[in-house]
C-alpha positions as a printed Julia matrix, in Angstrom:
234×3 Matrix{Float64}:
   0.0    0.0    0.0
   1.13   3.01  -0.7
   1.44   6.09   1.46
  -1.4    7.96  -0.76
  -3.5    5.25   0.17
  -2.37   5.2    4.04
  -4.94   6.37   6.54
  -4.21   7.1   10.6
  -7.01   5.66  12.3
  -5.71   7.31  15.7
  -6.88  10.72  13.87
 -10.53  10.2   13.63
 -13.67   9.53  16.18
 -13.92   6.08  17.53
 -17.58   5.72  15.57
 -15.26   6.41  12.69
 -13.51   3.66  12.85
 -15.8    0.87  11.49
 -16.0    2.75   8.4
 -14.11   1.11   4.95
 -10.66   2.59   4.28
 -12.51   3.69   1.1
 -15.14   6.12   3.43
 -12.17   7.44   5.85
 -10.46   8.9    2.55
 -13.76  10.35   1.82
 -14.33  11.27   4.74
 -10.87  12.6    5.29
 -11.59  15.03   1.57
 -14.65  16.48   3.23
 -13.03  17.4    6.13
 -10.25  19.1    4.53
 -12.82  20.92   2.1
 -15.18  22.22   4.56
 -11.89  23.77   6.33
 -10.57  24.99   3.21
 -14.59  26.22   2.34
 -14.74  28.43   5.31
 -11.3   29.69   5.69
 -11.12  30.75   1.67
 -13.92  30.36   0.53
 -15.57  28.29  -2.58
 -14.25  29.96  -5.98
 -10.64  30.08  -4.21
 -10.42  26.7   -3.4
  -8.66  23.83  -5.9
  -8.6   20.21  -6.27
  -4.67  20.65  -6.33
  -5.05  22.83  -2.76
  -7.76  19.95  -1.31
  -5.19  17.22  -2.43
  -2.28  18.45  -0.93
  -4.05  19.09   2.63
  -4.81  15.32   2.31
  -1.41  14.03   1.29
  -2.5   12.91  -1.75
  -2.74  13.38  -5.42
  -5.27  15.24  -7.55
  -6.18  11.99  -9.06
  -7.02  11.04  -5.86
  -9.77  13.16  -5.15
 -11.41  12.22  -8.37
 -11.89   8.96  -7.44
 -14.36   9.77  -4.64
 -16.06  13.0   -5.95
 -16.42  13.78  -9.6
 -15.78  17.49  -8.95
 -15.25  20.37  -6.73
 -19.11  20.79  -6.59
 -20.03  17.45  -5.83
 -17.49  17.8   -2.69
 -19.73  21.38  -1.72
 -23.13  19.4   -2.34
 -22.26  16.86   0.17
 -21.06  19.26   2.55
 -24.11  21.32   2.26
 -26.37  18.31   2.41
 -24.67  16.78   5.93
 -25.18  20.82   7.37
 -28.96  20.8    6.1
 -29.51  17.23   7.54
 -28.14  18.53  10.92
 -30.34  22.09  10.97
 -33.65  19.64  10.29
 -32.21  17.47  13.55
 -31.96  20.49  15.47
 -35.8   21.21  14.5
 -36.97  17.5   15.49
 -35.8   17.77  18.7
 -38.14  20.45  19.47
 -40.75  18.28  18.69
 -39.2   15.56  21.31
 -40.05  17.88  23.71
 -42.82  17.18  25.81
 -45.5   18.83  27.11
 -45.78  21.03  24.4
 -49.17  22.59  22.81
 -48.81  22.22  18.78
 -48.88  25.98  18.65
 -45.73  25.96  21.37
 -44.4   23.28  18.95
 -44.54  25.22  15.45
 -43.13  28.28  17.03
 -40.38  27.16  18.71
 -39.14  25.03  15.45
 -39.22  28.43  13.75
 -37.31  30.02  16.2
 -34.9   27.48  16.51
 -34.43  27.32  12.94
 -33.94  30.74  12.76
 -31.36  30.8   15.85
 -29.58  27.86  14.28
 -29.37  29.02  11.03
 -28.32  32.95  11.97
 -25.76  31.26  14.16
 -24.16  29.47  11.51
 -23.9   32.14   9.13
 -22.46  34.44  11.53
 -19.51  32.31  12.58
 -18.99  30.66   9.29
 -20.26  33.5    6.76
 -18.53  31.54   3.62
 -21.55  29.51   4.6
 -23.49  31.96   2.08
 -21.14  31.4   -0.85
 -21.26  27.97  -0.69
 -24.96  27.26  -0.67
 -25.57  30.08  -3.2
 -23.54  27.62  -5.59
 -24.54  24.98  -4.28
 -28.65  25.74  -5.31
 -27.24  27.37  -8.79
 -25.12  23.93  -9.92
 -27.61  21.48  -7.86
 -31.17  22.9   -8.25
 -32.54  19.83  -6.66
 -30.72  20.4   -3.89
 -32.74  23.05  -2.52
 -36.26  21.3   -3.66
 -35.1   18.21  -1.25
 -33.84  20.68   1.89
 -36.97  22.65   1.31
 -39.39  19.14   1.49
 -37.93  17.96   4.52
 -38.43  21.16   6.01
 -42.13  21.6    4.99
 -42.25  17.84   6.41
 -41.91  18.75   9.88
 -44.15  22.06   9.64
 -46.93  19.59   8.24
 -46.72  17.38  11.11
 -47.11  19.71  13.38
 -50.25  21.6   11.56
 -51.35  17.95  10.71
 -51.92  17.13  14.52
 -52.8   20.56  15.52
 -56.22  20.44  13.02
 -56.11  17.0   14.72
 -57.3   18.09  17.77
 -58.94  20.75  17.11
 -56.33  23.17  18.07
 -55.38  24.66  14.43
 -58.48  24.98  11.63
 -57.47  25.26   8.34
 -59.23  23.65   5.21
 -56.18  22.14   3.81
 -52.63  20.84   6.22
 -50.55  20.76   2.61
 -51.72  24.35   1.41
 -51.39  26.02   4.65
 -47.81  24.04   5.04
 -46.96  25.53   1.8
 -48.28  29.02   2.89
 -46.29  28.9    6.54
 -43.3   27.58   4.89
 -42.87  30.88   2.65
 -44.12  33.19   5.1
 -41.42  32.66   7.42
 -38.21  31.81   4.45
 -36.8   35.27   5.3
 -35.88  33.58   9.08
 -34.24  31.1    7.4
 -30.51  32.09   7.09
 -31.46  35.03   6.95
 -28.35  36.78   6.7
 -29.32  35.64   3.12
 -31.49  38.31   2.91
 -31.34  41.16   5.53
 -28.45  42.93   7.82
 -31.16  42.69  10.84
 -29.56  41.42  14.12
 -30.79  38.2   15.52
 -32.85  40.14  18.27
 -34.46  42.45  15.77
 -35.39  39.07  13.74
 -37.15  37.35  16.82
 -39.44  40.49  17.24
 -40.28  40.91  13.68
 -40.9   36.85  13.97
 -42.84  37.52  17.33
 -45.33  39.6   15.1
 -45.49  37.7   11.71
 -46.22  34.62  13.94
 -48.77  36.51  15.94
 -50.87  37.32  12.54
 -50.52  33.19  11.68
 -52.26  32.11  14.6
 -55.09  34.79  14.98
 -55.71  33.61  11.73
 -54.8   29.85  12.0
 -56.48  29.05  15.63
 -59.45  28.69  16.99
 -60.76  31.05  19.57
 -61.51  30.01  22.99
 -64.87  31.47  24.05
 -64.67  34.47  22.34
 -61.29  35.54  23.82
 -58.65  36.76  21.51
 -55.88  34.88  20.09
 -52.81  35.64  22.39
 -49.5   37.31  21.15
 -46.68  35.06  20.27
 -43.95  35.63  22.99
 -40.34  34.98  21.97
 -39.16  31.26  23.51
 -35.87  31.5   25.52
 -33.04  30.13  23.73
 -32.31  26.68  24.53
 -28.08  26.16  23.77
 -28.66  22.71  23.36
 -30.83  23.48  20.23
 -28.02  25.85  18.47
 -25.27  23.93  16.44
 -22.79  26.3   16.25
């Protein structure tokens, strides 16, 4: 075996080490690119650069990803995987109305997200490419998204707590209401705490208009959740 082919188990996780030879060089490329991703960014990062990080040729590199893109997809795909874990374990929580439910998620997605793009702001270049080359990407992030919003309006109508003539339309609806708290250094310059009182009031509007009312009383304000640290990735 050669030494381009050599891998030091003692440098990875112990759940790591199960893994083929073959996935540990993989695994050892997408390391070294999401480094060189943040540090540089995208457009000024090379095969040649990612190689030599790894001790090993271009050639290399070609034989687990077909391009430089394909590297960023996968990257991109892992960090949208971990945001929608981040969001399900709001849902674990218990004890939670479905209204408590759909807000926090938001929140938290919106926490997670701003988090991320303020300590790794290359963040934005990459997925910006990342949507342009890979198109589907974004219609599969955007589905498991909408996934978790419809099952919490799904058992919210359930019991009566949410009335709406269609879950998937009002999913739909939701979902594009609140895309602007969704990395949304994307979109606006807004610090995080002027984003969770702007959310405080779009969410507000949803539920007058998505709840029922409770012997004639009004609909409540939404009131900003305390951020829970164990919910943030960053």
């Amino acid at each position: 075996m050669t030494n381009e082919y050599f891998v030091d188990y003692s440098l990875y996780p112990s759940y790591l080490v199960s893994m083929s030879e073959a996935d540990l060089i993989r695994e050892k490329i997408l390391v070294a690119a999401r480094e060189r991703f943040a540090h540089y960014g995208y457009p000024k990062t090379t095969i040649a650069e990612l190689a030599d990080d790894c001790a090993m040729s271009s050639g290399n590199i070609y034989r687990f990803f077909k391009g430089k893109i394909d590297i960023a997809v996968e990257i991109a795909r892992r960090e949208a995987l971990s945001a929608v874990e981040v969001l399900e374990s709001v849902l674990a929580c218990p004890y939670r109305s479905s209204r408590q439910r759909l807000e926090e998620v938001i929140f938290a997605d919106l926490r997670h997200t701003y988090h991320l793009l303020e300590n790794q702001p290359k963040t934005v270049e990459l997925a910006q490419v990342v949507v342009a080359e890979r198109p589907q990407f974004q219609i599969e992030s955007l589905r498991r998204e909408r996934r978790l919003f419809q099952r919490i309006l799904h058992e919210g109508a359930a019991s009566g707590e949410f009335a709406t003539d269609s879950v998937p339309a009002t999913t739909i609806a939701l979902h594009g209401l609140t895309l602007k708290y969704r990395y949304p250094q994307v979109f606006t310059k807004q610090s995080l705490e002027e984003l969770e009182r702007e959310l405080a009031h779009v969410l507000s509007l949803v539920m007058r208009g998505l709840m029922v009312a409770q012997d004639g009383a009004p609909v409540p304000a939404t009131e900003i959740p305390e951020e829970d640290a164990s919910l943030t990735l960053r």
